[in-house]
NUKE-212559 format. One line per 4 residues: number of its first residue (from 1); their letters; for each residue x, y, z of C-alpha. Coordinates in steps of 0.1 Angstrom, whole numbers, plus 5000, padded with zeros to 4 digits. Layout:
N
NUM> A> X/Y/Z ~ ...
This chain:
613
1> XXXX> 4806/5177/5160 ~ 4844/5167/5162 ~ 4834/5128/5151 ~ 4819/5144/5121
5> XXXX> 4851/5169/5109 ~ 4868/5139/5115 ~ 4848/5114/5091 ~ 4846/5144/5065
9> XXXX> 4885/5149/5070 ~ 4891/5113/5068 ~ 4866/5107/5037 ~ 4880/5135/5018
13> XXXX> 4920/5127/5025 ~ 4914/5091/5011 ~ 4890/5104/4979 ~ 4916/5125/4970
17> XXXX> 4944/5095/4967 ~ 4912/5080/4946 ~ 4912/5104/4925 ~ 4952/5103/4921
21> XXXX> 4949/5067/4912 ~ 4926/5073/4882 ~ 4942/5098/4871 ~ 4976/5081/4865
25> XXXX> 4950/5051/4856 ~ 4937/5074/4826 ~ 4981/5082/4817 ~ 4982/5048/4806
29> XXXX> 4965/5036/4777 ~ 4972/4999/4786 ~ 4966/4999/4821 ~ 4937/4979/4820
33> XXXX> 4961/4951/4803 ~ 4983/4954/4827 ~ 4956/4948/4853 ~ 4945/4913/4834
37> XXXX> 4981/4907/4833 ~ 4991/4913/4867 ~ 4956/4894/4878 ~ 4964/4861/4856
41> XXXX> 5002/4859/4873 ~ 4991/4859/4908 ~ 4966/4833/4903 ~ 4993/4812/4881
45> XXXX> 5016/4814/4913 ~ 4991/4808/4935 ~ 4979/4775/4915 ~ 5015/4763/4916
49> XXXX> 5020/4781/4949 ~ 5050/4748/4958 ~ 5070/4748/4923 ~ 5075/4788/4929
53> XXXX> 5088/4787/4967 ~ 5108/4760/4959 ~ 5126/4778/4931 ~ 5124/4812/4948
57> XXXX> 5142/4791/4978 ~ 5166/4773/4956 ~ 5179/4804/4945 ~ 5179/4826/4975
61> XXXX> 5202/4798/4990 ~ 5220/4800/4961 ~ 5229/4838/4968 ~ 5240/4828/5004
65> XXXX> 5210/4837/5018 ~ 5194/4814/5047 ~ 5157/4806/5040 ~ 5132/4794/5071
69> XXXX> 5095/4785/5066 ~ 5071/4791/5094 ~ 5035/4771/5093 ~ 5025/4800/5121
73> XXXX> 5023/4832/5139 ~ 5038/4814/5165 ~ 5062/4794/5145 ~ 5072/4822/5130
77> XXXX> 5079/4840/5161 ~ 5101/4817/5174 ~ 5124/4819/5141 ~ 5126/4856/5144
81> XXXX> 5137/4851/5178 ~ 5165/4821/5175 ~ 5179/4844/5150 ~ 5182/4874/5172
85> XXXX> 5192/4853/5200 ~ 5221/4837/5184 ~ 5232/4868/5174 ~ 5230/4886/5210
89> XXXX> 5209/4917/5195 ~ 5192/4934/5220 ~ 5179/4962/5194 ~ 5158/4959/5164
93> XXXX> 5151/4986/5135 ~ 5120/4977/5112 ~ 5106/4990/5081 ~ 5068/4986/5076
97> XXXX> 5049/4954/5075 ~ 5019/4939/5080 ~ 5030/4902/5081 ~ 5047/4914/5115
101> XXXX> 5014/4932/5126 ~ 4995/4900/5117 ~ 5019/4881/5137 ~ 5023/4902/5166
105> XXXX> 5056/4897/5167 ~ 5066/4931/5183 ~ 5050/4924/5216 ~ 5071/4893/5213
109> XXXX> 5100/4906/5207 ~ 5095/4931/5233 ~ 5082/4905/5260 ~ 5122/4889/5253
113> XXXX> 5136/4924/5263 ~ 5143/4931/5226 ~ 5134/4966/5220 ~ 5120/4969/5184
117> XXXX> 5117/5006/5166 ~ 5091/5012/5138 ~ 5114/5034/5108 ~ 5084/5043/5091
121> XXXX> 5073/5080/5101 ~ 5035/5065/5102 ~ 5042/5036/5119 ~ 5067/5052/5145
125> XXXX> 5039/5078/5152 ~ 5018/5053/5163 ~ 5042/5025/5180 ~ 5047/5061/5199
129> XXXX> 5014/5067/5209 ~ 5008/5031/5210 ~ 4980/5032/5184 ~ 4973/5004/5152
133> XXXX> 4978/5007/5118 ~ 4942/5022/5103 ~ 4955/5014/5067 ~ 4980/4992/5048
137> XXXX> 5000/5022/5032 ~ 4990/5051/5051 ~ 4986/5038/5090 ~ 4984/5075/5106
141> XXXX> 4968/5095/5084 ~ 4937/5097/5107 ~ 4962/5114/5137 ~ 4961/5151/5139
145> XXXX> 4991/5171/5136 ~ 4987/5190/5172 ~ 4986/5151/5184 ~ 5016/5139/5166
149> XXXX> 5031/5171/5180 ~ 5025/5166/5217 ~ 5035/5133/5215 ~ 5071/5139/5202
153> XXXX> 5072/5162/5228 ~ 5067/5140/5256 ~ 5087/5112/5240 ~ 5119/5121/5223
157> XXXX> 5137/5137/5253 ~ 5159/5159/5220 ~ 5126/5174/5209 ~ 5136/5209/5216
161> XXXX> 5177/5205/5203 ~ 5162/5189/5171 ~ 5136/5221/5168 ~ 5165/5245/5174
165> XXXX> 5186/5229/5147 ~ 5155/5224/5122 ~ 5156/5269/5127 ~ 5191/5267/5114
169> XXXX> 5188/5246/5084 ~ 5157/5263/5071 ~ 5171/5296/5079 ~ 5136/5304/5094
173> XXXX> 5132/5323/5128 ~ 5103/5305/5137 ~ 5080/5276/5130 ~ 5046/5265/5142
177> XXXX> 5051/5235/5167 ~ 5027/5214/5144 ~ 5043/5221/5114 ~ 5046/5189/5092
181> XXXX> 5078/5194/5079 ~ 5097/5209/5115 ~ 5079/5173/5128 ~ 5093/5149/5096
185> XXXX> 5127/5166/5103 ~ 5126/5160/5143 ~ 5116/5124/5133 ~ 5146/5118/5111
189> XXXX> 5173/5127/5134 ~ 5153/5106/5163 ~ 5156/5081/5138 ~ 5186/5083/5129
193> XXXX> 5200/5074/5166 ~ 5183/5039/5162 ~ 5193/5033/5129 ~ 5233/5038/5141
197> XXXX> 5230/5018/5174 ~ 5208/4990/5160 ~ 5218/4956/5159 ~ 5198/4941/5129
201> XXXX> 5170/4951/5105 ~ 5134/4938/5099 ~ 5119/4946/5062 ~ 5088/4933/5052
205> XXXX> 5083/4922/5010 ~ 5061/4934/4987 ~ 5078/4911/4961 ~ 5100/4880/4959
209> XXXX> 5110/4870/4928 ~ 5110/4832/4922 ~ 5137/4831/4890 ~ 5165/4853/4910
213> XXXX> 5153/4847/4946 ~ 5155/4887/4952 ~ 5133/4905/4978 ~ 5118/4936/4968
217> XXXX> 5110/4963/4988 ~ 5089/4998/4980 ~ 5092/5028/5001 ~ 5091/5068/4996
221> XXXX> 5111/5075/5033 ~ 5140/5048/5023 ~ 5137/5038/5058 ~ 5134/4994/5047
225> XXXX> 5174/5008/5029 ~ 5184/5024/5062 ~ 5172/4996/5086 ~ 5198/4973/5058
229> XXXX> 5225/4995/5051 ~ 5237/4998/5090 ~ 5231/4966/5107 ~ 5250/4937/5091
233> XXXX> 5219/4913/5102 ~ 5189/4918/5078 ~ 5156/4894/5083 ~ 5125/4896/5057
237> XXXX> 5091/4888/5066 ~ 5074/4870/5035 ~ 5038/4861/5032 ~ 5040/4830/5008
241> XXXX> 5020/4847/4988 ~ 5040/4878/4974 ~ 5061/4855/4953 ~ 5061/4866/4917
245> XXXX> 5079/4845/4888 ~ 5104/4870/4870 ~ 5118/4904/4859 ~ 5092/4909/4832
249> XXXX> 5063/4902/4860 ~ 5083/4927/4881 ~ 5078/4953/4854 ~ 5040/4944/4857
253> XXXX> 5039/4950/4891 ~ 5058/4982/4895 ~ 5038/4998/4869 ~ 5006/4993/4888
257> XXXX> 5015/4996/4929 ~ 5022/5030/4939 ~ 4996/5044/4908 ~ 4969/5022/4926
261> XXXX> 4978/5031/4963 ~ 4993/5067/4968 ~ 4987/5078/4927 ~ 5029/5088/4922
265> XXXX> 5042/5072/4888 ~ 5066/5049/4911 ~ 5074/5049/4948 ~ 5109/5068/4956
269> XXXX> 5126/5033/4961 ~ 5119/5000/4948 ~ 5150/4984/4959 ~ 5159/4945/4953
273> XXXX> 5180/4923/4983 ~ 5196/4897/4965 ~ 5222/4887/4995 ~ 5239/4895/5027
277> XXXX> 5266/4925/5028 ~ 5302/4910/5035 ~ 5304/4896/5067 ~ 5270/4898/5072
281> XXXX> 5237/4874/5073 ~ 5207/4874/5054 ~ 5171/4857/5065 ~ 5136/4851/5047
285> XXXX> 5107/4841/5065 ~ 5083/4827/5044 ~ 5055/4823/5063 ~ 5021/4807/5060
289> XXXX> 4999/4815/5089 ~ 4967/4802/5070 ~ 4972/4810/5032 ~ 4974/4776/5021
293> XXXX> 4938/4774/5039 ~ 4922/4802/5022 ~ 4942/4782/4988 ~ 4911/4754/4998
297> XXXX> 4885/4775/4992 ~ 4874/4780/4952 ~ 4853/4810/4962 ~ 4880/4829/4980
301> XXXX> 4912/4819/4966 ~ 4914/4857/4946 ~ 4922/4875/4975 ~ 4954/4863/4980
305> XXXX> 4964/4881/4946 ~ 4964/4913/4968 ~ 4997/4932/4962 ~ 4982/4954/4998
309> XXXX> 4985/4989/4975 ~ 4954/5000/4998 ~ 4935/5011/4966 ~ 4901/4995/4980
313> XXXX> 4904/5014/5013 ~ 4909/5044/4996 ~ 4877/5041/4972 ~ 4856/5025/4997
317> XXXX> 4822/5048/5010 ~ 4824/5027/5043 ~ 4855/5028/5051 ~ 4862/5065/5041
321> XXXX> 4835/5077/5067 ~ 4844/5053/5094 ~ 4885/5044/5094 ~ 4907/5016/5105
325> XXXX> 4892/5011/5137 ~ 4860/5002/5134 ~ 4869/4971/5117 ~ 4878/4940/5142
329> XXXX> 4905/4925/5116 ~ 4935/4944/5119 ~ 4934/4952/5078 ~ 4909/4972/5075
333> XXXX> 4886/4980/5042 ~ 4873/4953/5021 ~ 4901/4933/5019 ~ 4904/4932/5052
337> XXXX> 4865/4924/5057 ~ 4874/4890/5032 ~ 4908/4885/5050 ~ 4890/4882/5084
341> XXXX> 4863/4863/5077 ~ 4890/4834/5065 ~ 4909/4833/5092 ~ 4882/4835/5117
345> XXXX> 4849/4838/5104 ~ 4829/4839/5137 ~ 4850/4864/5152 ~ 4849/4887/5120
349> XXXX> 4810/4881/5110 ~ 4803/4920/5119 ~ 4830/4932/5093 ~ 4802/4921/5067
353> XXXX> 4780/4944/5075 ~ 4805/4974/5067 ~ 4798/4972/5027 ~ 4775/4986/5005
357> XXXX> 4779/4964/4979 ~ 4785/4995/4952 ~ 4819/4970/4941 ~ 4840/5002/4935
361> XXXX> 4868/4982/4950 ~ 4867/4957/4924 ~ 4866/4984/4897 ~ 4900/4997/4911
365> XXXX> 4922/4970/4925 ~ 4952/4966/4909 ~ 4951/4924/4907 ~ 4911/4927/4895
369> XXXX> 4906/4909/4931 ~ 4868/4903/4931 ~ 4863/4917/4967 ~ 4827/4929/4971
373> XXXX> 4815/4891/4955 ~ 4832/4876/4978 ~ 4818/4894/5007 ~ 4785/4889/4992
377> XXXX> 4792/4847/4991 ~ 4805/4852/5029 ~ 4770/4869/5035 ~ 4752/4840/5023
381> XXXX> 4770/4816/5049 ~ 4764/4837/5076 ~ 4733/4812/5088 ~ 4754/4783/5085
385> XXXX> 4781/4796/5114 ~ 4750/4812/5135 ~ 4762/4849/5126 ~ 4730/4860/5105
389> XXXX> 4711/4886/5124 ~ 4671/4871/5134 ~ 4659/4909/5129 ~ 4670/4909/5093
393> XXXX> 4658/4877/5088 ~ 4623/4883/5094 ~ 4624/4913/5075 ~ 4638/4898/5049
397> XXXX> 4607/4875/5058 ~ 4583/4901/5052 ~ 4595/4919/5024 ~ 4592/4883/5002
401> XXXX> 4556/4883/5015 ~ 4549/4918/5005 ~ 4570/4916/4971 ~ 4553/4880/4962
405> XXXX> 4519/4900/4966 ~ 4517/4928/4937 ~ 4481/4941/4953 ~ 4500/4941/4990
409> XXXX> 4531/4963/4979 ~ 4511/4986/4958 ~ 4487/4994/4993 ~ 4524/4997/5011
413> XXXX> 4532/5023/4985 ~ 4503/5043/4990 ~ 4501/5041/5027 ~ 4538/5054/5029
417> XXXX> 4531/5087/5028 ~ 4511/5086/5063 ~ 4543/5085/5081 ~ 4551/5116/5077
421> XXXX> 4523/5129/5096 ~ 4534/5111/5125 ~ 4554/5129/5153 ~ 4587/5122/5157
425> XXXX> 4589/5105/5187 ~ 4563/5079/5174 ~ 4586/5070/5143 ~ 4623/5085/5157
429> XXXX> 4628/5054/5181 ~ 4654/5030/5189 ~ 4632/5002/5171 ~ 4639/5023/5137
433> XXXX> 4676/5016/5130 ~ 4671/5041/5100 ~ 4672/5071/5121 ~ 4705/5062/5140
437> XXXX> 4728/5085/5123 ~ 4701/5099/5097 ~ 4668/5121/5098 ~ 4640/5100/5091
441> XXXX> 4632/5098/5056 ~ 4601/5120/5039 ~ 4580/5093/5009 ~ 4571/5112/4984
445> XXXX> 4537/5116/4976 ~ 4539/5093/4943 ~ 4558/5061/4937 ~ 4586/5051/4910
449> XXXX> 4560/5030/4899 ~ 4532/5056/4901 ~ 4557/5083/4880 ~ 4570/5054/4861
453> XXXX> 4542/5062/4829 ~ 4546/5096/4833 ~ 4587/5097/4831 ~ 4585/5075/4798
457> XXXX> 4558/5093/4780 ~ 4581/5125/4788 ~ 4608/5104/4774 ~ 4631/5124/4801
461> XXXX> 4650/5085/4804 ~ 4667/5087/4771 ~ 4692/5054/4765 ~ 4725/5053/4756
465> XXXX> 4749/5030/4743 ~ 4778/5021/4766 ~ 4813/5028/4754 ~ 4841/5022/4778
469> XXXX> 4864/5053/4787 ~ 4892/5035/4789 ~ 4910/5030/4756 ~ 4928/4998/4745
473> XXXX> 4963/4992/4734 ~ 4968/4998/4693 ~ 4984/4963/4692 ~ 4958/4939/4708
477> XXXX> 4977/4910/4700 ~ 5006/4926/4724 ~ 4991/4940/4749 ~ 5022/4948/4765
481> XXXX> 5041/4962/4740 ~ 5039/5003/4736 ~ 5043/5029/4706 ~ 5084/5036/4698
485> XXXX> 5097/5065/4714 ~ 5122/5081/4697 ~ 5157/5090/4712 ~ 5149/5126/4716
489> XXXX> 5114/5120/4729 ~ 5130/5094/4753 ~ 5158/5122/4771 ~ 5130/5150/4767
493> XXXX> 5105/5126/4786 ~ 5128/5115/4812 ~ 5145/5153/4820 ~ 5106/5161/4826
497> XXXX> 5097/5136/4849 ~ 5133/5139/4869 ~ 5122/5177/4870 ~ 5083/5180/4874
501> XXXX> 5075/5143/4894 ~ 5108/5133/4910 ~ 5115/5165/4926 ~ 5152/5160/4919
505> XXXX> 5174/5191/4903 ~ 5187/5177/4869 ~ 5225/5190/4855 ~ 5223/5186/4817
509> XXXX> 5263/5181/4821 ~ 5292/5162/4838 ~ 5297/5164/4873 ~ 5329/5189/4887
513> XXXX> 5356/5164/4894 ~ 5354/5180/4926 ~ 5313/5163/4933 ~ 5313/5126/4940
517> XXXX> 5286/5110/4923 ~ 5271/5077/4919 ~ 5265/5059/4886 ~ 5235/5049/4875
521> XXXX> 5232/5024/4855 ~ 5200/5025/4838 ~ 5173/5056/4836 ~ 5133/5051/4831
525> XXXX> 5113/5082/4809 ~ 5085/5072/4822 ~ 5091/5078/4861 ~ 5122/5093/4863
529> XXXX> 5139/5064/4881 ~ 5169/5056/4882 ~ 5188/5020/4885 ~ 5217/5014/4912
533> XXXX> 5236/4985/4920 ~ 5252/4986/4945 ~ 5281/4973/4970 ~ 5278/4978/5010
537> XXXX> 5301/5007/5010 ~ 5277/5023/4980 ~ 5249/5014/4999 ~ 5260/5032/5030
541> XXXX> 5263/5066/5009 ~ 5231/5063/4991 ~ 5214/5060/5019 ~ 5231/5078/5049
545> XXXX> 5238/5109/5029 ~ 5221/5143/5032 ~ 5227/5151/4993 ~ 5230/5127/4968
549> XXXX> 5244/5136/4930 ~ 5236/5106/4908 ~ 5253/5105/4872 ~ 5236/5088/4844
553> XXXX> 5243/5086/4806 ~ 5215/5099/4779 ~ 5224/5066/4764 ~ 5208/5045/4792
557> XXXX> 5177/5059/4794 ~ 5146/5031/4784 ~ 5109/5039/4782 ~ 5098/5021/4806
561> XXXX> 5103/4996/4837 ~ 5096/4967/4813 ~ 5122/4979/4792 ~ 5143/4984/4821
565> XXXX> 5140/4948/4837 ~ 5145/4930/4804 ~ 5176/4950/4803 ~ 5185/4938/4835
569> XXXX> 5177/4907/4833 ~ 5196/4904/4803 ~ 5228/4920/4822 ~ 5224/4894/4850
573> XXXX> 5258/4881/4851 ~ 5269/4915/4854 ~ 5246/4926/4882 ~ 5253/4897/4901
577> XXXX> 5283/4905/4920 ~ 5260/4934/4940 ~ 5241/4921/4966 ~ 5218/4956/4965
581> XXXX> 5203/4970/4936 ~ 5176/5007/4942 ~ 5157/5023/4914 ~ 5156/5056/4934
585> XXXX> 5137/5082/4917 ~ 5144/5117/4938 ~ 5147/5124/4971 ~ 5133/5109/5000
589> XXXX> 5095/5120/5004 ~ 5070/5115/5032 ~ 5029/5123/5033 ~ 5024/5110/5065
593> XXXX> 5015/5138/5086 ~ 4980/5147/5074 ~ 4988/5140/5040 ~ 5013/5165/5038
597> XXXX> 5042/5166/5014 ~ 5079/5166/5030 ~ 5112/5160/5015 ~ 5137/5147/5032
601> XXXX> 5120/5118/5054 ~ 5147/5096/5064 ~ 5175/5091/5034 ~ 5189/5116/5011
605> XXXX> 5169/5155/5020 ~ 5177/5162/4983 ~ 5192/5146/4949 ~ 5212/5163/4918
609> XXXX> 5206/5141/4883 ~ 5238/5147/4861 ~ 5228/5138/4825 ~ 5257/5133/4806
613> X> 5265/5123/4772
């Protein structure tokens, strides 16, 4: 009974994050564009994979940062080590990634008696109870609350001092010891600790962007800006593969991730490394590990477009019922299914077998990655590496017979029926894989092809003509290019989203002189983000305080983050003096404990907007 409020739990969280997607999907009248867009860039990088790291390297040196390439996990984990070595750290603080996961390079960091702390509130949860991720974006979802609960108990030695100061912030007398927001509060000040007495941060990439040679990370808990504001040693784990060309790409892409994987209009920070902080270093790791093999197969290439938004997992029947474990890859879903079966195909046969086919994930991934095909060509190699099953082979065996002969499967048809007269311990067995997990079946007494005449003289089927729901842009010669906004609808747009989406508190007015805010540079209507540059000592405030007030001029607010990387890129000389640069759109936000909302995760607990004049 448990495994099943489980599954439903499980199912249900996930659907609902589906049905987030579509509906900021539906908000956008070109997002389909942008899909064919953001689909046709990946595979351009990825057919001139070498030109693209070699000018995303070129200019990453060029911003004093020190670029490695590993061919391997191993390879790679002998890099992340020199680094650490030569640099005497004994403690590590790292934001999410999977690269790391794929590499396993905490257990060997930790087998060097470096002790390495997960930031993310998901992945710390688990590195706690010494679980694996069960999704790319959302890795403890499946953990109970009561669970999370007993584990911080036993673990962070504070629990009780951190509860007791939780009362007096919230000015409540008492909480429930499960409660999602006391726990995401006890978290932060645990976290905190490591952040102050590590000795160098670990952020994975969700972007590198060839032209500029920036890194770009996406969080909601600013824990990737915490793990680099403190430490002056900062290393990036980069799949070879995340590379994207330029700005307007990067306008592309921000548009579509966090609408396909968690359904918010923009993650709470999309910040960009572009160098070291004075007196510190900087290190990318671009890593292979593989990718360049999976570039050698024509059939297979697609699924290294995957920007890892989660958006497949989230739709998928099979892996909505089941979760992250049941898959032997350590991605689960149907990426994950294709991702194993490249790297080792034998090992990773079963993973087939988890998908219906129903190609939902292709309908909603971001990059138009044509998953469930692929799993359908890896089905039909399954003979050639000895993986096929010889019990579905023979069946498949007699079905042809029985299909190939119309009088046979019309005597099948009729027959059925008798089996329901048959007790169920003659037709409940272990031989009849139907009935694991499922009452046997009751045939109806008629056939489709025996009510077949009688449906279409009742002309209850009644066709339709197909039109698609999903409207076009007005200008299809630039699909890119969106209806003027005027300067009033432009302020009015962006003091809603700061308001209703952000959850920031927005000041139409300056700032007392006696409030020390931070300028923004450049404000987004659509999302309510706001552009930062920023210095180390900058950097240190955004990120380490509890309150943030950010000033920003009516005057710099653009439509949208197309609008807002063409400006940037056309003020590059004057944004490249800051090594940092944060779109941060409210305060820090966290979902992580069975999916429930908390502010306040790891940076700022709550943000002011002053819009001036």
């Amino acid at each position: 009974m448990k495994v099943n409020e489980n599954a439903t739990r499980h199912d249900q969280t996930f659907w609902n994050v589906r049905e987030k997607r579509d509906k900021m999907a539906k908000a956008l009248p070109e997002w389909e564009d942008l899909r064919e867009e953001a689909g046709q860039i990946k595979m351009d990088i990825l057919t001139h994979l070498d030109h693209y790291i070699a000018l995303f390297e070129k200019n990453a040196t060029l911003n004093g940062v020190h670029v490695h390439h590993a061919k391997d996990a191993k390879e790679y984990n002998q890099i992340v080590l020199d680094i650490l070595s030569a640099h005497k750290v004994k403690k590590v603080v790292k934001s999410k990634s999977m690269l790391t996961e794929e590499c396993h390079l905490n257990e060997n960091l930790e087998k060097n008696n470096i002790e390495v702390v997960e930031t993310d509130l998901g992945e710390r949860i688990l590195q706690m109870m010494k679980l694996a991720p069960s999704h790319v974006v959302m890795p403890a979802l499946h953990v109970h609350r009561e669970d999370i609960m007993a584990c911080f108990k036993e673990q962070i030695p504070e629990y009780e001092q951190f509860k007791k100061k939780y009362l007096e912030i919230s000015g409540k007398d008492n909480v429930a010891e499960d409660d999602p927001t006391m726990l995401t509060f006890v978290a932060r000040l645990h976290l905190r600790h490591q952040f102050e007495t590590a000795q160098a941060g670990m952020t994975g990439a969700n972007f590198g962007i060839a032209d500029h040679g920036d890194v770009v990370v996406c969080t909601n808990e600013g824990n990737a800006d915490m793990s680099t504001a403190l430490p002056n040693l900062h290393i990036v784990s980069m799949g070879i593969e995340k590379l994207i060309p330029d700005y307007r790409a990067m306008g592309i892409f921000h548009r579509l991730l966090a609408r396909s994987g968690t359904g918010q209009e923009t993650t709470v920070y999309t910040s960009h490394f572009r160098g070291a902080k004075p007196g510190g270093e900087m290190h990318i790791i671009l890593v292979d590990n593989g990718r360049r093999k999976i570039l050698e197969m024509p059939d297979h290439i697609q699924m290294l477009k995957c920007i890892r938004c989660g958006s497949c997992m989230n739709t998928c029947p099979v892996y909505r019922r089941t979760g992250g474990y049941s898959y032997s890859y350590f991605i689960p879903g149907p990426i994950g299914i294709n991702l194993g079966m490249a790297h080792d195909a034998k090992k990773h046969a079963k993973n087939l077998s988890a998908c219906s086919l129903c190609c939902s994930c292709e309908n909603v991934c971001p990059v138009k990655v044509d998953l469930a095909s692929q799993i359908y060509r890896w089905r039909q190699m399954l003979e050639k590496i000895h993986k096929e099953k010889r019990s579905k082979k023979t069946l498949s065996r007699l079905m042809t017979f029985a299909f190939g002969k119309p009088w046979i499967y019309r005597c099948l048809c009729k027959m059925a029926p008798l089996i329901n007269h048959l007790p169920n311990w003659m037709v409940e067995t272990k031989a009849n894989k139907w009935t694991i997990g499922h009452k046997m079946m009751h045939f109806p007494k008629k056939s489709f092809h025996d009510l077949w005449p009688e449906l279409k003289n009742e002309s209850i089927i009644v066709q339709q003509e197909y039109t698609p729901t999903v409207p076009k842009c007005e200008d299809s010669s630039k699909p890119l290019s969106f209806r003027p906004t005027t300067y009033e609808d432009k302020v009015e747009k962006f003091c809603q989203t700061t308001v209703n989406v952000s959850g920031a508190e927005l000041k139409i007015s300056t700032a007392p002189e006696d409030i020390e805010t931070i300028k923004g540079r450049i404000a987004v209507a659509e999302n309510g983000c706001i552009w930062i540059p920023q210095t180390t000592p900058d950097r240190r405030h955004l990120f380490t305080s509890e309150h943030l007030d950010i000033e920003i001029s009516r005057k710099n607010i653009v439509n949208n983050m197309h609008e807002a990387y063409e400006l940037i890129e056309k003020s590059i000389e004057y944004f490249k003096p800051y090594p940092f640069g944060t779109f941060i759109s409210g305060p820090s936000k966290t979902a992580d404990i069975e999916g429930t909302l908390v502010y306040g995760a790891q940076a700022a607990r709550s943000v002011t907007v002053w819009l001036t004049e």
